[in-house]
C-alpha positions in Angstrom: 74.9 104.4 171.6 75.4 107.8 172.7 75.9 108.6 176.2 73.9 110.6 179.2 74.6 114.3 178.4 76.8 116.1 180.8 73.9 117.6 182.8 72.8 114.2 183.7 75.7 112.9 185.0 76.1 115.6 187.3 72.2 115.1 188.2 73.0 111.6 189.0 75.7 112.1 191.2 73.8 114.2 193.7 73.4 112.6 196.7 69.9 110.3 196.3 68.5 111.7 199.9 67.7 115.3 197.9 66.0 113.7 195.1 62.6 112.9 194.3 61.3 109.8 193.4 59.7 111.1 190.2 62.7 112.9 189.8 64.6 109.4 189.6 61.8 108.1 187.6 62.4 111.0 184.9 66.1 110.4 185.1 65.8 106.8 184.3 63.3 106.6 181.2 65.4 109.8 180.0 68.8 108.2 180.4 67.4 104.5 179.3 65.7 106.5 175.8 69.2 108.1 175.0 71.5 105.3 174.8 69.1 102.9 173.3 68.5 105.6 170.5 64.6 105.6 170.8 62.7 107.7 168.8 59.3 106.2 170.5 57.9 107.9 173.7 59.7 106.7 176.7 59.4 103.2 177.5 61.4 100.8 179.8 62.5 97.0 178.9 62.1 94.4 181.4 66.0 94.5 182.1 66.0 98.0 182.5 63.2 97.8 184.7 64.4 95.7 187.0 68.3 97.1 187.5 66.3 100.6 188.2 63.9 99.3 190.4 66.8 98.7 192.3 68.1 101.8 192.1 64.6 103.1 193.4 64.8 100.6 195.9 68.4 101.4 197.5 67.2 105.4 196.7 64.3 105.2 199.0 66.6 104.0 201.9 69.0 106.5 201.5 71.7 105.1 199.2 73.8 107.4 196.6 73.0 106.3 193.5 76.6 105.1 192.0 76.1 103.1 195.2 76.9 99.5 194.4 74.5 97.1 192.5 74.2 94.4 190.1 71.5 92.0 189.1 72.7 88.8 187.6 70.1 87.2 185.0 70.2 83.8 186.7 70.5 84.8 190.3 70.1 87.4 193.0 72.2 90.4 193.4 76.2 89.6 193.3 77.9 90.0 196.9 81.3 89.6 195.9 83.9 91.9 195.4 84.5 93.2 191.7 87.0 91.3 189.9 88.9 93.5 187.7 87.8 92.8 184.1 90.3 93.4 180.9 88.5 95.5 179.0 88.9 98.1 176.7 86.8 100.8 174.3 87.1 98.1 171.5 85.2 95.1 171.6 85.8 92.1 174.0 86.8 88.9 172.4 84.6 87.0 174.6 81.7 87.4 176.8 80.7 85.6 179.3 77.2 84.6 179.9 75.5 81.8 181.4 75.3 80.6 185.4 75.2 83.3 187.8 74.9 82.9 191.6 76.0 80.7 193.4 77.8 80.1 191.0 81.8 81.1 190.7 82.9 79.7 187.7 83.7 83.3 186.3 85.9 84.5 188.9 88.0 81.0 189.8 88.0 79.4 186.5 87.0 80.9 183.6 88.5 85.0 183.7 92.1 83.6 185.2 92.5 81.3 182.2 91.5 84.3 179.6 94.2 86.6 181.5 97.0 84.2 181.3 96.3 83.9 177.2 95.7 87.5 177.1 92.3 86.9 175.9 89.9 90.4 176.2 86.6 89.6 177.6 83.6 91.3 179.2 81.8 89.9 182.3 78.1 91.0 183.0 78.2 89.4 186.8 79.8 92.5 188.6 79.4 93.9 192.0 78.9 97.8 191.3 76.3 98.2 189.0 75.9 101.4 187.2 73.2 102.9 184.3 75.8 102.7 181.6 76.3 98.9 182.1 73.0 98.3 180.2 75.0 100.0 177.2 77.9 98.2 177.6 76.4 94.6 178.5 74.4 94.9 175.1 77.5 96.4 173.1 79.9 93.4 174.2 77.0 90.7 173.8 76.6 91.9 170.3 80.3 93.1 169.2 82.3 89.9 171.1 84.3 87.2 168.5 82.8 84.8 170.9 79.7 84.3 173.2 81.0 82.0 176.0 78.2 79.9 178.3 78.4 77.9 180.8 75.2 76.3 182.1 75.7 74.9 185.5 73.5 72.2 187.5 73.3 74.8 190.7 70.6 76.7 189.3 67.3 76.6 187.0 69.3 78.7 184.0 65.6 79.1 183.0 67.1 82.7 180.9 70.4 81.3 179.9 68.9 78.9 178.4 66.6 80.8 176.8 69.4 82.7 175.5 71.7 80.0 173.8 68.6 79.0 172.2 68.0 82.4 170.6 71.8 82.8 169.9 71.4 79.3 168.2 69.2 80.2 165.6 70.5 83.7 165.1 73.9 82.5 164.1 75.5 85.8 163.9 78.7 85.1 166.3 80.8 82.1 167.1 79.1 80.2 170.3 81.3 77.8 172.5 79.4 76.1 175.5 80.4 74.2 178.5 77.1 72.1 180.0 77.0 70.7 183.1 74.2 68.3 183.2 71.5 68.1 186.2 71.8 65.2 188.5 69.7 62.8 189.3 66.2 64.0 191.5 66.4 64.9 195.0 69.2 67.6 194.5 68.7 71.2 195.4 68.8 74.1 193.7 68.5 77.6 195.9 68.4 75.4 199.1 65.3 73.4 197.1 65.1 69.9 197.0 64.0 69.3 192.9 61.1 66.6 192.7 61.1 64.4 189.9 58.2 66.5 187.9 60.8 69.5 188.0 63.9 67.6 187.1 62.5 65.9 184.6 61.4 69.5 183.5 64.9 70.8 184.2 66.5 68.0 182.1 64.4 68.7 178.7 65.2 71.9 179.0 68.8 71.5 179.2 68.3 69.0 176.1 66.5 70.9 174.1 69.0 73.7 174.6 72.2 71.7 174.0 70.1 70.0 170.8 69.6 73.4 168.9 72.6 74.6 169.2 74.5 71.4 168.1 71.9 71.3 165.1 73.7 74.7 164.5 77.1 73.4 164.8 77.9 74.9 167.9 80.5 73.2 169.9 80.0 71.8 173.4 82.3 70.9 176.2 82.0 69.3 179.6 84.6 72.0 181.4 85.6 75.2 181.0 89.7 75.1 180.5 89.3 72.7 177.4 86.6 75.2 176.3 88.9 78.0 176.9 91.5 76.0 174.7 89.1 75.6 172.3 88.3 79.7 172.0 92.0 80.3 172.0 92.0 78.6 169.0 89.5 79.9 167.6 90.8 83.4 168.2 94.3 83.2 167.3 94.1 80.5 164.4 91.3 80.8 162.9 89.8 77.4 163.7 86.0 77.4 162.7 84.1 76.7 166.2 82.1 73.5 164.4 85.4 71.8 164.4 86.4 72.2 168.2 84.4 69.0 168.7 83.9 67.0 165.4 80.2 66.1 164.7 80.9 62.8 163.2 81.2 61.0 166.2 78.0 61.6 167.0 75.4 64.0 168.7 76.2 64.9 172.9 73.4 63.8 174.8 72.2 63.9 178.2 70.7 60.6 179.5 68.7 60.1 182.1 71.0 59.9 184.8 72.3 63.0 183.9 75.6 62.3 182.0 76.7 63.3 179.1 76.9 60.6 176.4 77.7 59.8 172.7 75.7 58.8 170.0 77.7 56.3 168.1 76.5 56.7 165.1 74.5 59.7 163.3 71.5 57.8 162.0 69.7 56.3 164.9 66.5 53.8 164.1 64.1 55.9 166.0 60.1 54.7 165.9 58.3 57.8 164.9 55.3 56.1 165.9 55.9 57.7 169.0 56.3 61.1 167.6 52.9 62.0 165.7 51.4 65.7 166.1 47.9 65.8 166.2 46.3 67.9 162.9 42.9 69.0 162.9 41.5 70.5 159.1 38.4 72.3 159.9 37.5 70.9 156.0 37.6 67.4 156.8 34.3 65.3 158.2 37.1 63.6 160.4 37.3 65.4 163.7 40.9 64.7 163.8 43.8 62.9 162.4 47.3 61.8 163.0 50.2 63.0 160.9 53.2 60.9 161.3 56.5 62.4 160.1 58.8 59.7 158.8 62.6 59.2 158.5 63.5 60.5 155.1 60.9 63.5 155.3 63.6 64.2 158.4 66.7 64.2 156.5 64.9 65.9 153.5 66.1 69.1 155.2 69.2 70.3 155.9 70.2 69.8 159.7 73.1 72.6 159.7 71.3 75.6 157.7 68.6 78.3 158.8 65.1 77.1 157.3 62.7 80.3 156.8 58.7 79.5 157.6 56.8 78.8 154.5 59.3 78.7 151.9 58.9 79.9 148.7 59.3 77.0 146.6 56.7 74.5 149.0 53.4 75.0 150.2 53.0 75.2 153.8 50.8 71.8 154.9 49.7 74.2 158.2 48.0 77.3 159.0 49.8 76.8 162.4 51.9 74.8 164.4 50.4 75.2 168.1 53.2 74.9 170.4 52.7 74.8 174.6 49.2 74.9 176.0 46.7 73.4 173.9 43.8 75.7 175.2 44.3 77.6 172.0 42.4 74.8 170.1 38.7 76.1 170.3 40.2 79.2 168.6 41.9 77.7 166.1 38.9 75.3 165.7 36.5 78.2 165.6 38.6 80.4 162.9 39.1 77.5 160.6 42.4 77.0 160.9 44.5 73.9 160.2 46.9 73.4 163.0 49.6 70.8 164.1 50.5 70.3 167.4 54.4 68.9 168.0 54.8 67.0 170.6 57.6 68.4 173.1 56.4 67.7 176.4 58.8 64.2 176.7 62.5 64.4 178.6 63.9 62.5 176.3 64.5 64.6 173.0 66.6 63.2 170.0 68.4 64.8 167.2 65.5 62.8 164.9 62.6 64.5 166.9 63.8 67.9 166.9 64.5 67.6 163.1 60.6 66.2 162.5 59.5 69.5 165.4 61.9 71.4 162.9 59.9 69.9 159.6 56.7 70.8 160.8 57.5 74.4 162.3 58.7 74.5 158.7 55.6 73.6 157.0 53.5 75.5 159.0 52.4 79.4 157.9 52.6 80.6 162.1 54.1 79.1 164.9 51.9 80.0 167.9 53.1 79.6 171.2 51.0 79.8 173.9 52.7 79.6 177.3 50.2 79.4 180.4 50.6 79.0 184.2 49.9 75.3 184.3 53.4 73.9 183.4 56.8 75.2 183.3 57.4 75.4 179.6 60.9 75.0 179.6 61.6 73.2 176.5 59.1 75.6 174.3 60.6 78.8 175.9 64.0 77.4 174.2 62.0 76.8 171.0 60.1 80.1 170.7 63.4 81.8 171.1 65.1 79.2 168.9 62.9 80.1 165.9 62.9 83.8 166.7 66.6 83.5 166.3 66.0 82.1 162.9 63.3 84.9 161.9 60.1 82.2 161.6 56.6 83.8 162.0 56.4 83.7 165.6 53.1 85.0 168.2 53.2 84.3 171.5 51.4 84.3 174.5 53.7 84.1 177.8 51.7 84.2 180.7 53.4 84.7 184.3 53.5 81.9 187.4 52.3 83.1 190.5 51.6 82.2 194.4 48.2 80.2 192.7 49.9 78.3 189.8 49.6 74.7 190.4 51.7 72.5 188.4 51.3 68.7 188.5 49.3 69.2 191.5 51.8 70.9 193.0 52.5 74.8 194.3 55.7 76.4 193.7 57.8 78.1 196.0 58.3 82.1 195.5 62.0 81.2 194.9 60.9 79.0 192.0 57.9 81.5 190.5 60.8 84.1 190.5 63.3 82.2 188.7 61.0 80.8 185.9 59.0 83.9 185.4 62.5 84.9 184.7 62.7 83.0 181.8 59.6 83.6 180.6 60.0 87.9 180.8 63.4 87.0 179.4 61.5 85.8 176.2 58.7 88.6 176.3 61.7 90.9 176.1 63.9 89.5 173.3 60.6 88.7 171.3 59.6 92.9 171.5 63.3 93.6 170.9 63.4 91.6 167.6 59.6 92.7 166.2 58.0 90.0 167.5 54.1 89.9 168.3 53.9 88.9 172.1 49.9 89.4 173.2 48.4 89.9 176.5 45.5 87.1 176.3 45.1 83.6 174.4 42.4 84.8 172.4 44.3 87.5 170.8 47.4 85.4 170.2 45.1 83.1 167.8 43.3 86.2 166.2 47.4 87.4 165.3 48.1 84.4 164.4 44.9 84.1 162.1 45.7 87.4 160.5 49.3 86.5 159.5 47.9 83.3 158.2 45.5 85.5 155.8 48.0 87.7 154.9 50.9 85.1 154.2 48.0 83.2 152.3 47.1 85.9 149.6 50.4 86.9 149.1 51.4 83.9 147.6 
């Protein structure tokens, strides 16, 4: 992307007590249009946003603006001091994503290791935060052999997560992982004891995560040096990432306690009696019916490639697969549509029930996901970006938590409404980036979603 012109830089580096705030406003949506090559009128993204906010912020107290800043996509701003990062005008080998604060796996573990194998890499979690950073962040997440995350059990991850999904399903770049599972209930996160309702919320998340990307072939390890290992290998002998950690053995799992845990063997009797989606066809006298998904409609599709929404060569058995709040159902109900609803709102996911949620996302014209105030959604944030990654017909709905959201009969503390609406503006973000339809109201979700379902019906 092409840089700030001259005449900005020198504009920025004026001292931020003689300058407007509209002046800093202009500056900003000027500076943010340029390097992301927009050709639309000026318009901010929610990461944008939020590192210039900042900027405003430290502005109005007096504070140059090359003054030192960083915001960290799962935590607050970084206090440390910068660690010097090896990196160069080409691009990084790896980049580092995942846990942020507290956490300081970056600086003790993970960036010594890379140095001593002479391993380039880029680190997003700095201490001096500048425009161009934006620019660079999205260049080395893009251009980097190898996206390297580590999702820790010291915070909610509730973006990272969001992120390895949508990297899951894209399957452009290689994709290592190190997962440290949750623990059991009581522990805290932010200086939060986590109830039950939330850790159990927490733990699907985190399953439903590590589940699509091993569906993908993505390789997963339980700490970061054998991880590192693994990427060295990668890099300097060409071993394909799927066989850092061989698949035969069986599918990595979290239980219920928390610990990771192998399948031992691929094809686990599962009873899918306790997996049915509820289908309503507006045709039908019946005013609703259940549509079990067995075992060998599971394995009838391939568990390692990309499946494209409606294919070509099968009729889709759904207008749309309703995914998240079920409030949508008078709409669908009232526009005639057929609609599935797959169950997702259990902790303990398995390789055979993501495969059936799979199946039916796949037979289904639209997947609509509504995401309301009244849970924390975790699991279908994953999913939504999962099969935006994978270019399925997605609309969503993502509405924001806030001081009045009660979930489980229970209010949430401003440190948790911060860190899940993070998530869920996380996912607004990516969805707009990659051209998908993200609405402002339920009702206008299901009238999208009814128009694709028109449209992908008379084309065929």
């Amino acid at each position: 992307m092409a840089p700030c012109s001259e005449q900005q830089q020198q504009r920025q580096q004026r001292p931020a007590a003689r300058r407007s705030t509209q002046e800093y406003v202009v500056e900003m949506l000027r500076c943010a249009q340029q390097r992301a090559q927009r050709t639309e009128p000026a318009f901010l993204t929610y990461e944008e946003f939020s590192l210039f906010a900042k900027e405003l912020k430290r502005a109005a107290k007096g504070i140059s603006w090359t003054s030192p800043l960083s915001l960290d996509r799962d935590g607050e701003d970084t206090k440390r001091s910068r660690t010097r990062r090896r990196t160069s005008t080409r691009s990084p080998q790896v980049f580092l994503g995942g846990s942020c604060n507290p956490t300081t796996w970056r600086q003790d573990v993970a960036i010594p290791l890379l140095q001593d194998l002479d391993i380039t890499f880029y680190n997003p979690q700095v201490s001096d935060w500048a425009p161009e950073l934006i620019e660079k962040e999205h260049f080395a997440k893009t251009n980097a052999e190898v996206l390297f995350f580590v999702i820790d059990n010291q915070t909610r991850n509730t973006a990272s997560t969001v992120e390895v999904a949508f990297y899951s399903g894209l399957r452009k770049q290689k994709l290592v992982l190190v997962v440290h599972p949750y623990q059991s209930s009581g522990a805290k996160i932010a200086g939060e004891e986590i109830l039950d309702d939330e850790w159990r919320d927490l733990i699907s998340s985190q399953r439903v995560m590590q589940l699509l990307a091993e569906r993908q072939g993505m390789p997963f390890f339980s700490n970061i040096r054998n991880a590192i290992d693994g990427i060295d290998k990668v890099l300097r002998e060409k071993v394909p990432a799927q066989e850092l950690q061989s698949g035969k053995k069986g599918l990595t799992q979290i239980n219920e306690s928390g610990v990771l845990e192998k399948e031992a063997k691929e094809n686990v009797p599962v009873n899918f009696d306790q997996f049915s989606a509820s289908v309503v066809d507006p045709k039908s006298n019946q005013e609703s019916e259940h549509f079990l998904y067995n075992d060998t409609l599971g394995r009838n599709i391939s568990s390692s490639r990309p499946l494209k929404s409606s294919s070509s060569n099968q009729q889709p058995s759904f207008d749309v697969c309703l995914c998240g709040d079920e409030v949508a159902v008078p709409l669908l109900k009232k526009h005639g549509l057929k609609y599935v609803i797959p169950p997702s709102k259990q902790t303990d996911w398995t390789k055979q029930m993501l495969q059936s949620n799979v199946t039916i996302a796949d037979r289904s014209r639209v997947l609509l996901f509504i995401i309301t105030d009244s849970s924390r959604a975790l699991a279908e944030l994953c999913l939504a970006a999962y099969y935006i990654g994978l270019d399925y017909k997605v609309v969503l709905y993502v509405g924001l938590l806030s001081e009045k959201s009660i979930i489980n009969g229970k209010t949430l503390s401003n440190i948790a409404i911060k860190e899940y609406n993070r998530g869920r503006m996380y996912l607004r973000d990516l969805a707009v980036r990659q051209g998908v339809d993200v609405l402002d109201s339920v009702s206008a979700a299901v009238e999208v979603a009814a128009r694709k379902c028109i449209k992908t019906s008379a084309a065929r």
